[in-house]
C-alpha positions in Angstrom: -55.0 22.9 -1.6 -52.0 23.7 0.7 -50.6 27.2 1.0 -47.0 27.3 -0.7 -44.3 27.4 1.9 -41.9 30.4 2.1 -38.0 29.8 2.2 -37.0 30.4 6.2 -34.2 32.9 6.5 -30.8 30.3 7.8 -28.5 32.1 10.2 -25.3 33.3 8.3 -23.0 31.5 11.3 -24.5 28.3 10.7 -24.2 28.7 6.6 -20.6 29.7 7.2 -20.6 26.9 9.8 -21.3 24.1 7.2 -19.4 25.7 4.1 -15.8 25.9 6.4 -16.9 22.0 7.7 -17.2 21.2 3.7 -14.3 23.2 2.8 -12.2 21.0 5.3 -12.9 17.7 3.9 -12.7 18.5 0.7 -9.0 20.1 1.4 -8.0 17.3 3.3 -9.0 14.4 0.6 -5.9 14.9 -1.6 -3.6 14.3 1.4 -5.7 11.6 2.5 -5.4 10.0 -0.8 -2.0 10.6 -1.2 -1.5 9.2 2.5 -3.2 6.1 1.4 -1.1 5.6 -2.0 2.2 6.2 0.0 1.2 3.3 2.4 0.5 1.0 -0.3 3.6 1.6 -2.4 5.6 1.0 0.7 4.1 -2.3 1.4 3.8 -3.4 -2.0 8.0 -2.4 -2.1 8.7 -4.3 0.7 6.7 -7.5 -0.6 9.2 -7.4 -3.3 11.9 -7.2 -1.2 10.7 -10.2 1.2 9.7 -12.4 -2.2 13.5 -11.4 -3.3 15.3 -12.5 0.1 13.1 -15.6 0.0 14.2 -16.7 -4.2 17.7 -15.8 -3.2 17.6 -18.1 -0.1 15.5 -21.0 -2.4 18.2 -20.0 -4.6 21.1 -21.2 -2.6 20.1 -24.0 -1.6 19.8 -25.6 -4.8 23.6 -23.9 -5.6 25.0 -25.7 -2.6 23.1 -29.2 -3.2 24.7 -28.7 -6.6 27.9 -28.2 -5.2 27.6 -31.2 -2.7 26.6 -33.3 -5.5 29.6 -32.0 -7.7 32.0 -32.5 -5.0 31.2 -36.2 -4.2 31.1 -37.1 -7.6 34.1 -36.1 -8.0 35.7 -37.4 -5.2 34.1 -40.7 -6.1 35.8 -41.4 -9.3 38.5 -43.9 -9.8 41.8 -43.1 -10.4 
């Protein structure tokens, strides 16, 4: 049967070492987060904006080829 180990004594530079390295991330993940959300609003808004320039252009199109087709029709009726 093995002898029980004993705890080793850690140096209190390197515990504070590690607990200032934890403190960091965890204080930078909201801002990291919030970071991220920004970015994805701000594509997702101009998505909408591009999908809304490209209806309104499908848009007039079909306006003005009803508009041609108005036109001649009446210009081609008899008198």
């Amino acid at each position: 049967m093995s002898e029980a180990t004993q705890p080793t004594a850690v140096n209190g530079a390197v515990v504070d070492a590690v607990t200032i390295a934890n403190t960091k991330v965890l204080a930078e993940a909201p801002a990291m987060a919030m970071g991220s959300l920004y970015q994805t609003i701000g594509n997702s808004v101009a998505m909408a904006a591009a999908n809304a320039v490209y209806a309104q252009q499908q848009a007039n199109v079909s306006y003005q080829a009803a508009t041609t087709l108005g036109v001649t029709k009446l210009f081609s009726q008899n008198k």
